[in-house]
VEXBADREN-192148 format. One record per residue (C-alpha): residue in one letter; x, y, z. Coordinates in pm, whole numbers, padded with zeros to 5 digits, always signed. Example, Ala and Ser with C-alpha at 12.3 -4.5 7.8 and 13.67 -1.06 7.14 Angstrom:
2
A+01230-00450+00780S+01367-00106+00714
***
This chain:
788
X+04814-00469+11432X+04555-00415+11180X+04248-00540+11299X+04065-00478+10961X+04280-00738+10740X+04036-00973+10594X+04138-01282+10765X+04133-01125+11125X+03773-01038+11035X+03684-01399+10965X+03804-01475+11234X+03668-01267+11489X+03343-01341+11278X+03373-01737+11366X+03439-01651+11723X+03154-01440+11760X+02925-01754+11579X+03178-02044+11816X+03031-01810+12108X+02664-01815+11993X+02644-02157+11984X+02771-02156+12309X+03122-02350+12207X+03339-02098+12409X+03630-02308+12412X+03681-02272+12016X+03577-01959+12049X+03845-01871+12277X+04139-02051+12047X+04051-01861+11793X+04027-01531+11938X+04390-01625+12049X+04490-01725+11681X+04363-01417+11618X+04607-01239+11862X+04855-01445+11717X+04869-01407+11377X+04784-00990+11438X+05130-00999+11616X+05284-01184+11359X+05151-00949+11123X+05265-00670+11314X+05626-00829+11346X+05630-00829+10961X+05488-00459+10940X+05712-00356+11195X+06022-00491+10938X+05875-00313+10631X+05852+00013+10862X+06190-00036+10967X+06309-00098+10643X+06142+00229+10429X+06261+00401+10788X+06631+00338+10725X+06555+00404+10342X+06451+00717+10445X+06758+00812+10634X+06990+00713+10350X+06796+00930+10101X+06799+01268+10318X+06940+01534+10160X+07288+01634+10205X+07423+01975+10270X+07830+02062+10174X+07973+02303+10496X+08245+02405+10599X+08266+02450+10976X+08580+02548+11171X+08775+02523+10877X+08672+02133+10764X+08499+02050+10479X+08219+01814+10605X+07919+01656+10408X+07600+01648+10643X+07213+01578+10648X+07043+01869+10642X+06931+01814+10977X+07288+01860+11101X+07364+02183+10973X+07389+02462+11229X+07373+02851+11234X+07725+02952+11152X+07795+02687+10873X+07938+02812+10584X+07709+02618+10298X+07855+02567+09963X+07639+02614+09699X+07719+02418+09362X+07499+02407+09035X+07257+02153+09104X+07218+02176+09474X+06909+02204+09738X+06987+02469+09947X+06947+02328+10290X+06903+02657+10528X+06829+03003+10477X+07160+03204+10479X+07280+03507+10361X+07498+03544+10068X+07912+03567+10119X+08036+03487+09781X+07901+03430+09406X+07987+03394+09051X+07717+03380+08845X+07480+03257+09076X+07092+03163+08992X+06877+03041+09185X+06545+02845+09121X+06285+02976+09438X+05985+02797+09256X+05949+02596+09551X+05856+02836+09777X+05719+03173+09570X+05586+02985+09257X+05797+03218+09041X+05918+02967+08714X+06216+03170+08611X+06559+03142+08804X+06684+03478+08984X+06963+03613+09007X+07142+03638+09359X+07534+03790+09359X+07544+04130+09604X+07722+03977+09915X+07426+03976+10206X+07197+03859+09999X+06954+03564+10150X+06953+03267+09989X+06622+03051+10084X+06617+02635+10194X+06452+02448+09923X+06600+02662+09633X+06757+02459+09390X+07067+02620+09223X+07013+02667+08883X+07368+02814+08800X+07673+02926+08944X+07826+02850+09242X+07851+03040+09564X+07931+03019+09983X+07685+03152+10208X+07663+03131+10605X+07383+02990+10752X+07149+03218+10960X+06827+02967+10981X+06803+02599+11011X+06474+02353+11034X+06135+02510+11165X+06323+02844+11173X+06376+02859+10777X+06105+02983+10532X+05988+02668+10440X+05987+02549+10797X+05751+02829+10819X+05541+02664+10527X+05526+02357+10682X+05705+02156+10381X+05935+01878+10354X+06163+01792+10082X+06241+01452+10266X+05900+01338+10194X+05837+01184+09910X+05541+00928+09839X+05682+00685+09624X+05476+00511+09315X+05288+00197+09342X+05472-00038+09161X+05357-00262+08887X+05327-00561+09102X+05167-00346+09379X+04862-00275+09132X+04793-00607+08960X+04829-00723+09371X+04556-00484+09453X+04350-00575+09130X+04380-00944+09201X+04336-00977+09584X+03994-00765+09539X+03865-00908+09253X+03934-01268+09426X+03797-01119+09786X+03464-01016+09623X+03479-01296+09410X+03521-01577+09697X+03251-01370+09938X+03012-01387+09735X+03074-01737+09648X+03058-01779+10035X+02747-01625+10070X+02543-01794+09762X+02625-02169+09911X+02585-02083+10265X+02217-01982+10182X+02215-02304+09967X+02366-02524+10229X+02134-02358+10485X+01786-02365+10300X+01871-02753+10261X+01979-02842+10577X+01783-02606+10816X+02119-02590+11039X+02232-02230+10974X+02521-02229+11203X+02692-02473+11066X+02614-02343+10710X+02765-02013+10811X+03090-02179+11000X+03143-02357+10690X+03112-02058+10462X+03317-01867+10655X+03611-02144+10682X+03594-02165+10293X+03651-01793+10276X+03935-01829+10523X+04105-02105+10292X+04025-01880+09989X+04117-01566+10007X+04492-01441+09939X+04563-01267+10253X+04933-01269+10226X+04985-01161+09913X+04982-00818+09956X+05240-00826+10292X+05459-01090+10108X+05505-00786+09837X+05519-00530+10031X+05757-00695+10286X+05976-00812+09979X+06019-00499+09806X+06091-00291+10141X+06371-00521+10242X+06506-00552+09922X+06529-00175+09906X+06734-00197+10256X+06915-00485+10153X+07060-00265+09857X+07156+00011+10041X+07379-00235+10222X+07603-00312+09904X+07612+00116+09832X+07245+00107+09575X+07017+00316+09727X+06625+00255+09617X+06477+00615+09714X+06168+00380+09747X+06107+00008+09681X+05940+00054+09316X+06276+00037+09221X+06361-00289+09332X+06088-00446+09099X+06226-00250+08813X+06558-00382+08822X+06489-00746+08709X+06351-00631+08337X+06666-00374+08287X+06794-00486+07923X+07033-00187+07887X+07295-00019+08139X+07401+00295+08012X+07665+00487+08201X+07889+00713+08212X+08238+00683+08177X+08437+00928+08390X+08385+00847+08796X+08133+00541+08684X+08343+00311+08498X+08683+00442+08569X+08814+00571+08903X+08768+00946+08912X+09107+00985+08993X+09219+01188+08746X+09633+01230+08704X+09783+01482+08446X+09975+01207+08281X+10141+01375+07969X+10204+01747+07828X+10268+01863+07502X+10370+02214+07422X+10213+02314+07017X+10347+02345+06801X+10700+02227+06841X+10550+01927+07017X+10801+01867+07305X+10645+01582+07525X+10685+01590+07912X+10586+01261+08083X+10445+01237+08510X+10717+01202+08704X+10948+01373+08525X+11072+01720+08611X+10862+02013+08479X+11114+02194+08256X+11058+02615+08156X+10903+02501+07806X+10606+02312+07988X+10525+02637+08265X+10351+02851+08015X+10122+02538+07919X+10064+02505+08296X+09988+02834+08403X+09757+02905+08104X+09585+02561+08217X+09534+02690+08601X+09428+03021+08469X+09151+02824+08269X+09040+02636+08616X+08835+02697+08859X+09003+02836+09221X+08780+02624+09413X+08769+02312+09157X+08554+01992+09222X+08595+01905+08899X+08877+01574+08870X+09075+01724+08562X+09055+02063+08706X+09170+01896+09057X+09466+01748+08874X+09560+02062+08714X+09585+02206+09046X+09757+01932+09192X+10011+01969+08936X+10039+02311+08908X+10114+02320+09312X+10406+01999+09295X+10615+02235+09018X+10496+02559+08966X+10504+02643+09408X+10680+02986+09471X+10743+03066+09117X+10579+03353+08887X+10342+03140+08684X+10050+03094+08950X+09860+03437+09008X+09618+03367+09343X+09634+03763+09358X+09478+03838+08993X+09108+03967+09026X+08889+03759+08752X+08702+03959+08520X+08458+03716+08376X+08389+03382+08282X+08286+03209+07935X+08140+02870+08010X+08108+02540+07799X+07855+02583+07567X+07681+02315+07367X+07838+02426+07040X+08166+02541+07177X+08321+02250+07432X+08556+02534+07599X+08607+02684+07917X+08744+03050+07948X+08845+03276+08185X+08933+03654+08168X+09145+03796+08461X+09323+04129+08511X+09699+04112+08581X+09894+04332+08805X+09959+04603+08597X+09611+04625+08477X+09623+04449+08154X+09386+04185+08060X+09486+03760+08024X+09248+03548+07905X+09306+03176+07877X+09089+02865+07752X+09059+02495+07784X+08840+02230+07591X+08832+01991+07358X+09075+01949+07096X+08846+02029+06790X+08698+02324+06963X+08995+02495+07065X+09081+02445+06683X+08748+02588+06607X+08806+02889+06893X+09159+02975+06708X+09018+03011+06378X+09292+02712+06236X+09270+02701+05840X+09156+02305+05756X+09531+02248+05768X+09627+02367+06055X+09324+02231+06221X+09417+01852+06131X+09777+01903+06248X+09581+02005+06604X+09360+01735+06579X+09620+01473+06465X+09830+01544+06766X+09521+01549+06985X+09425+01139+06863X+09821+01039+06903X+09750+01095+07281X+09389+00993+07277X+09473+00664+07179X+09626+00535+07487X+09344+00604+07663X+09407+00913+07815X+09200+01177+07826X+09294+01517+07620X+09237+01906+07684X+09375+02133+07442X+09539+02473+07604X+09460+02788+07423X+09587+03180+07453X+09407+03481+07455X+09594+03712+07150X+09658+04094+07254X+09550+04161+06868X+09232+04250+06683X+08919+04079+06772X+08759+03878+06512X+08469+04075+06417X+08373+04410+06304X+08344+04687+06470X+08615+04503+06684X+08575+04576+07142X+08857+04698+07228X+09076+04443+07371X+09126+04705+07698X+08810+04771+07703X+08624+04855+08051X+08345+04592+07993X+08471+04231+07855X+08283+04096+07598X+08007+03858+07550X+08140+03551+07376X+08503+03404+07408X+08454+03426+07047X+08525+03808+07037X+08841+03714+07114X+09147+03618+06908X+09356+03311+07046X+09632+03043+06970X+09675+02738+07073X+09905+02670+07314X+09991+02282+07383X+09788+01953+07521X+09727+01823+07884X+09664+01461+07856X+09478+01278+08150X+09487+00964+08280X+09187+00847+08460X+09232+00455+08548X+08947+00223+08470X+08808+00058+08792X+08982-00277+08836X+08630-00470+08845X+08521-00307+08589X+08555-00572+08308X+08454-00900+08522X+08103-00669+08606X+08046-00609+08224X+08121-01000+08133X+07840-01079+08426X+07583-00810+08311X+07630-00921+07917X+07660-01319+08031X+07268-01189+08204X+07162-01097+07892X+07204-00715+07950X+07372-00450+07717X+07598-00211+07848X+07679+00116+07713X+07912+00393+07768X+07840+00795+07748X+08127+01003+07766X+08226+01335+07671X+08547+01212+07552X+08712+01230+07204X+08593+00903+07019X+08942+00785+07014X+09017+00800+07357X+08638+00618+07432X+08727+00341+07201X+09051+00293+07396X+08855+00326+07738X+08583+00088+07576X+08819-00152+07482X+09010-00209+07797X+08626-00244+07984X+08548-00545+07758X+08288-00388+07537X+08168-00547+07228X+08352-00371+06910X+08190-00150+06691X+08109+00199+06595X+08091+00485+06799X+07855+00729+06790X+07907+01138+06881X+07724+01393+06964X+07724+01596+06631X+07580+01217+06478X+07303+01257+06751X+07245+01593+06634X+07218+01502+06263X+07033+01153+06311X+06683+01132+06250X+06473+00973+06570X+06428+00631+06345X+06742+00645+06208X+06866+00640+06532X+06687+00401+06686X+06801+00148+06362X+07152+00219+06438X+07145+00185+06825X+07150-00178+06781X+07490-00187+06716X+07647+00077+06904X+07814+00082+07208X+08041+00403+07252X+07848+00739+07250X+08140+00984+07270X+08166+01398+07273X+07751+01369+07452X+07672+01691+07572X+07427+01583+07896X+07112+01689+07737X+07143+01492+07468X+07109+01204+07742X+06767+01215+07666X+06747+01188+07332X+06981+00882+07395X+06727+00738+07621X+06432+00772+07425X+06648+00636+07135X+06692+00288+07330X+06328+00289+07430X+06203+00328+07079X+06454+00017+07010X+06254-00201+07256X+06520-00167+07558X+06481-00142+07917X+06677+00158+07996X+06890+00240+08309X+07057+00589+08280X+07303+00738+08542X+07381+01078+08575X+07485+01314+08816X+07429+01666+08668X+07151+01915+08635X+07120+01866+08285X+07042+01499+08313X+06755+01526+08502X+06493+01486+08250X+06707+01143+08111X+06691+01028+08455X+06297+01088+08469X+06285+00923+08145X+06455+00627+08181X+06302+00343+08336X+06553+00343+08620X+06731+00632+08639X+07044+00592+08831X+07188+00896+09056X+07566+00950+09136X+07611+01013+09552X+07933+01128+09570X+07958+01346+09261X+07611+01381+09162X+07393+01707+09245X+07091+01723+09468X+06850+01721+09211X+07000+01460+09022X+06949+01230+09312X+06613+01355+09370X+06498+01265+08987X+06676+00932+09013X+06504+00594+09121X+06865+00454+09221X+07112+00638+09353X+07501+00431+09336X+07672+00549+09695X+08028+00551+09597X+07941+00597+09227X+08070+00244+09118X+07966+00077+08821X+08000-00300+08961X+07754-00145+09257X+07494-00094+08986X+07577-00479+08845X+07527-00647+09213X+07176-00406+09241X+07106-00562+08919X+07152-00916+09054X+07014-00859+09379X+06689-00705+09211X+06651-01018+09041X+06721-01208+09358X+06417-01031+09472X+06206-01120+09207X+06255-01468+09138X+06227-01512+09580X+05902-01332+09529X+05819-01536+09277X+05874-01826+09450X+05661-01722+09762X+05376-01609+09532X+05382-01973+09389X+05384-02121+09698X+05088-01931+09821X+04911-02030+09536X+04991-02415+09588X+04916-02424+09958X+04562-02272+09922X+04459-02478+09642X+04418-02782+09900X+04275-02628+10165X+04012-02398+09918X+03896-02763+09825X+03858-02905+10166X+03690-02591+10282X+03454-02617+09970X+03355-02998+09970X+03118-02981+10271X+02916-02694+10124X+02934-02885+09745X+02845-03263+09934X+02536-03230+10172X+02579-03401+10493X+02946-03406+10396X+03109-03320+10767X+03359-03016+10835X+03695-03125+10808X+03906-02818+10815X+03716-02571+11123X+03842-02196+11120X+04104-02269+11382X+04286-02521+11193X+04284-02306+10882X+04396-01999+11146X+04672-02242+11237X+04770-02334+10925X+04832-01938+10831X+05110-01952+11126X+05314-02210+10889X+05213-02031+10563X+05285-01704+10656X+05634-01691+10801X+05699-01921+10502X+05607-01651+10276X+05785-01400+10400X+06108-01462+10590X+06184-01778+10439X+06125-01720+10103X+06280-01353+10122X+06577-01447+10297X+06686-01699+10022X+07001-01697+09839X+07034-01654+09493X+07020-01943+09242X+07417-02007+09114X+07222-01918+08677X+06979-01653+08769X+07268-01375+08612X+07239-01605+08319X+06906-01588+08243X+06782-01346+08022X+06577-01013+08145X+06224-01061+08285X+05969-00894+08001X+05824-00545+08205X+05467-00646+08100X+05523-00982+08250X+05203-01069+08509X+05233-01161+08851X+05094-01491+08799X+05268-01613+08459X+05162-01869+08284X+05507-02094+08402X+05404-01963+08779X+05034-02098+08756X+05115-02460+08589X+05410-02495+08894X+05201-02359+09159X+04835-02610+09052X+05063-02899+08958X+05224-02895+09317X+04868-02785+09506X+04661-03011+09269X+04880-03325+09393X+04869-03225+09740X+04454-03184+09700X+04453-03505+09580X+04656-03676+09855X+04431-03484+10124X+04089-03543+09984X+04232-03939+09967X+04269-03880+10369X+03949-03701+10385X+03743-03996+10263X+03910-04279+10398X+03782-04540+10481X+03703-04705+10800X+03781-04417+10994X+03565-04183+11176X+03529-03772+11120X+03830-03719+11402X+04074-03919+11234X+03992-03797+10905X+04075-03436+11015X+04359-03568+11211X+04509-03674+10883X+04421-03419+10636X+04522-03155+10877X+04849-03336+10974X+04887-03376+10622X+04863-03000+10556X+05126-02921+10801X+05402-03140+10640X+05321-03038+10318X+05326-02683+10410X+05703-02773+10492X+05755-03004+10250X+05656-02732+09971X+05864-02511+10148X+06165-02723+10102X+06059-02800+09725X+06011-02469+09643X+06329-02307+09772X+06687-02395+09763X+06680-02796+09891X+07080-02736+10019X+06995-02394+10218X+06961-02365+10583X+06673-02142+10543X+06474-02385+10343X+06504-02617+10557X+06453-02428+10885X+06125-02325+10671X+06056-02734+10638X+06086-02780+10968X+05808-02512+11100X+05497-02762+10974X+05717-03093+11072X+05779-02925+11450X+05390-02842+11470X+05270-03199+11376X+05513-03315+11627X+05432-03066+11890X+05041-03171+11818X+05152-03580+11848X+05332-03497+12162X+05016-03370+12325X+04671-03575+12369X+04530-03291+12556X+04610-03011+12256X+04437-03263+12009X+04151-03265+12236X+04126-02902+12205X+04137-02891+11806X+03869-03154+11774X+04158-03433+11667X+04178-03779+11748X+04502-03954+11824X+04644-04160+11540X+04711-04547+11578X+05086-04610+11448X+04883-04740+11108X+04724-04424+11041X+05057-04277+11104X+05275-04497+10851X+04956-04407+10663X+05022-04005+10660X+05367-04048+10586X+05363-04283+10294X+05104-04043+10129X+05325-03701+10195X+05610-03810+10086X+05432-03963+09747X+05256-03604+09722X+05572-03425+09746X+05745-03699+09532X+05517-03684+09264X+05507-03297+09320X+05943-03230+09326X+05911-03488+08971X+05614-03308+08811X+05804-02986+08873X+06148-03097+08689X+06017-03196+08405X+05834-02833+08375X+06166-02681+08424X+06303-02985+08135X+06042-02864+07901X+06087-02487+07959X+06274-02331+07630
***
């Protein structure tokens, strides 16, 4: 309970001035309003905390072991002395262990020494630190510290906390609620000294300024936002979208652009060597087929340019392959010590490796990309379009190609030529001659929801656009079968030669981004944003971290992506789907408009009772219709209105045909205030018509204007949410239950300073609610008739 909220203050303030006057029955009802609504409040905190608490669970780092011979994937909290921890380019290390294996490992120790540069860590032994991110290489280490025991347990640090950003809505809440708190104080103040010096009776001067900042000031719009967002964080996480905190929900509604990978995202990640083709006699084996002698050189070459320990899904296949037909035969060499590794460079798309054979000799073999496997054979321009030709005639049905190259036992390529025996290998795969080999074409099914969850993001207005380090053929293919508008594609090499304007000119129209190296994600990103788009950007590497910081909603992978990919990313997709990322995308405007809609409602419901709290200070000798405890009373049907109601509303059957909110939009628009005075000016109207009529004395006046309030409350409810939900009208029924509740007992009428109502006065309230929410549910479809 927070006992400094603005309204308990009041409150506690018009108990302390009920007491004074010596009216300790009121001041003992509102003292227990006050208890109530503090526990309602804390029922409603309680869910936010519950809410970011479960957040917080989801988004704990995870650790790779292997323990007792499984491969597990834990919170770093559940890894124990012993594991064996894999370490993978892009991971947080999540204990301090000492080194067992390495290639080419580098890791970043900023965290804990300050030292900018990544350092190298290969000698077997070697400790390895929690909270190092690894910058390169890969590795296994066993774990020899976990938790407080661990270096940075030492330093007191924890990577799992993370204070997340106030959103947009969060500061134009704070800006608003304090500018109209100072704003309605001091209005207070000024005409309780006026009503005071005029009347001589300070008391009531004071009760009355106090009840008119009661009916004034926003209280719940700061826990109806908070509340919202925090639940609508938890409430992704429960279709697989995790929000590493609730900014993100807000962000979702103004996305204009999706752009996302291909492989894993939009397809399956289920890669399947579906085709070989041996070069350059060009004989074809198809999957399922027997692997004839022709196709085993292709095959081993292709293993040879794999990893041993692959996570990779084309290197996986490879493997797969390689172990169905190639088992107990001479072609697979687990026994050949590997000499050194050439990794894909941004101007060279090719993967080499350089092992040692048993009798000492060195094989070197390569895989990559069609055109620069051409480029890493040194094919004249006719030989090179032959390559490339056969490369495409594969690449059009969609499958994915690698081009298979040899290692030559010849002359290097430059001058003074390394000795092809030498002791040290050489620097660059370049320095080597080769040949191509043959093709392994991939097939890599697109997920089956794929196209309905592009027609629904496109039918909401939002583009949708596919990276991929694909061949452009094969992306167009891919691109086609997803339902993507036609048109060019762009590569990397026309990202490299594009001017930034240029660029953003041609966006427009494009797509397909194919052959994208990750870094130029960014450029990509900043591309769209120049264009005018709302920009969310998935990725899962280390290299597109800084896209994922600069997109407006960067979007993590959780299965494949790496540690620090998640940690850049706003959203992170569970099982890496893209039709996950299209139901956030709904459900983040589901959010919005609900929040919306509670906002509004707020607004409408105060307007009335700001007027009745204002009239006696504005009319001298006026009397006090609304006292503190029946505005304290009225908060226990506007507040669980605001919040569980109005949150737990479905979504509206065209919200994912409406176009993206504008990011600048305010939290009040211009549409919200119109709605929200139309509906609270008619109920004003209908309550000051109670509040002076005639004939009637000052306990049957409140009687009505406060029983008035209460089925408004529900009937505005019911106006402003879904009229055929359950929720709306369970949300109705809270002020219609409480007017009943208060008819049902003489003695609980006593207590509020009511009088009973004669059956007239009755037929009288009802008659003028429902023409106040008639007049409001009419006024409020032609707004939405007008609306463009």
């Amino acid at each position: 309970m927070n006992w400094l909220e603005p309204t308990t203050l009041l409150l506690l303030a018009c108990a302390l001035l009920y007491g004074l006057m010596g009216e300790w029955i009121d001041a003992a009802i509102l003292l227990a309003f006050v208890l109530g609504i503090s526990l309602l409040d804390a029922v409603q905190q309680q869910r936010s905390s519950h809410a970011l608490a479960e957040l917080a669970r989801l988004s704990a780092p995870r650790a790779h072991v292997r323990r007792d011979g499984r491969d597990l994937e834990l919170s770093t909290d559940q890894v124990r002395l012993g594991d064996l921890l894999r370490l993978e380019e892009g991971d947080r290390v999540a204990a301090d262990a000492a080194l067992t294996e390495a290639v080419g490992l580098w890791l970043d120790e900023s965290l804990l020494t300050g030292e900018s540069l990544p350092v190298a860590r290969t000698e077997p032994g070697e400790r390895v630190l929690a909270g190092s991110l690894v910058a390169g290489g890969r590795g296994w280490a066993t774990v020899v510290a976990v938790a407080e025991a661990t270096e940075l347990g030492r330093l007191g640090t924890s990577l799992a906390t993370v204070q997340p950003p106030l959103t947009r809505l969060q500061r134009q809440t704070r800006r608003l609620t304090s500018r109209l708190t100072v704003m309605a104080l001091a209005l207070c103040a000024a005409l309780a000294v006026i009503q005071g010096v005029s009347s001589g009776d300070w008391p009531r001067a004071l009760l009355a300024a106090l009840a008119l900042a009661l009916a004034v000031l926003p209280n719940e719009i700061p826990v109806v936002l908070a509340l919202f967002l925090a639940l609508g964080a938890l409430r992704l996480a429960r279709i697989g979208v995790l929000a590493r905190w609730p900014a993100a929900v807000e962000s979702l509604g103004s996305a204009t652009v999706l752009a996302v990978d291909k492989t894993g995202t939009l397809t399956e990640n289920r890669m399947g060597v579906q085709q070989l083709l041996t070069w350059p006699d060009l004989k074809d084996w198809q999957a399922g087929t027997p692997l004839e002698e022709p196709f085993h050189q292709l095959m081993e070459l292709a293993v040879l340019a794999s990893r041993g320990d692959p996570v990779d899904a084309m290197e996986l296949a490879i493997q797969r392959l390689a172990a169905d037909q190639l088992d107990d035969t001479e072609h697979l060499h687990p026994d050949w010590p590997l000499e050194r590794e050439y990794p894909l460079q941004s101007d060279l798309l090719v993967f080499s490796r350089l092992w040692r054979d048993g009798d000492g000799d060195l094989q070197l073999a390569a895989k990559g990309a069609p055109e620069a496997i051409a480029d890493l054979c040194h094919l004249d321009g006719e030989g090179s379009a032959a390559l490339l030709a056969a490369a495409d005639g594969l690449a059009t049905r969609g499958l994915r190609v690698l081009a298979v190259a040899r290692g030559l036992d010849g002359a290097p390529q430059h001058d003074p030529p390394p000795p092809w025996g030498a002791t040290e290998p050489a620097a660059a795969a370049h320095d080597y001659p080769f040949e191509p080999v043959g093709f392994l074409a991939l097939a890599d099914p697109l997920r089956a929801e794929v196209p309905a969850a592009i027609a629904t993001a496109r039918g909401a207005g939002v583009r949708v656009v596919m990276i991929t380090g694909d061949s452009p053929v094969t992306a167009r293919s891919i691109a086609d079968q997803a339902g993507l508008p036609p048109g060019p594609v762009l590569t990397g090499q026309d990202l490299r030669t594009l001017a930034p304007r240029e660029l953003a000119e041609a966006i427009g129209a494009v797509s397909v981004f194919a052959r994208v190296m990750p870094q130029q994600k960014l450029q990509l990103v900043r591309a769209l944003q120049d264009a005018g788009e709302v920009v969310a950007m998935t990725g899962d590497g280390v290299n597109d971290v800084l896209a994922l910081k600069a997109a407006d909603i960067g979007v993590a992978m959780g299965k494949r992506g790496t540690a620090v990919a998640r940690e850049s990313a706003d959203l992170v997709l569970l099982r890496d789907t893209f039709s996950d990322l299209v139901l956030a995308l709904e459900l983040g405007r589901r959010v919005d408009a609900n929040l919306h809609r509670a906002l509004g409602y707020t607004l409408a419901i105060h307007l009335p009772i700001a007027a009745l709290g204002l009239m006696p200070l504005l009319l001298p000798g006026q009397a006090l219709i609304l006292l503190p405890v029946h505005i304290a009373l009225l908060h226990l049907v506007i507040d669980p209105a605001c919040t569980v109601m109005f949150e737990a509303l479905p979504a509206t059957p065209g919200l994912m045909r409406q176009p993206p909110r504008p990011p600048e939009a305010p939290l009040f628009g211009p549409d919200t205030w119109r709605h929200s005075l139309t509906q609270g000016a008619v109920v004003m109207v209908a309550a000051l018509v109670l509040a002076f009529w005639p004939d009637t004395d000052t306990a049957s006046r409140r009687s009505l204007v406060f029983s008035l309030l209460l089925l408004a409350g529900g009937g505005l409810v019911w106006l402003n949410g879904d009229p055929h939900s359950r929720i709306t009208a369970a949300g109705a029924g809270i002020g219609l239950g409480l007017w009943l509740l208060l008819m049902a007992f003489p003695a609980l009428q006593r207590v509020l300073q009511l009088a009973p109502l004669t059956p007239d006065q009755i037929l009288t309230l009802l008659l003028t609610t429902a023409g106040a929410l008639l007049a409001a549910g009419l006024l409020g479809r032609s707004r939405v008739r007008r609306r463009p």
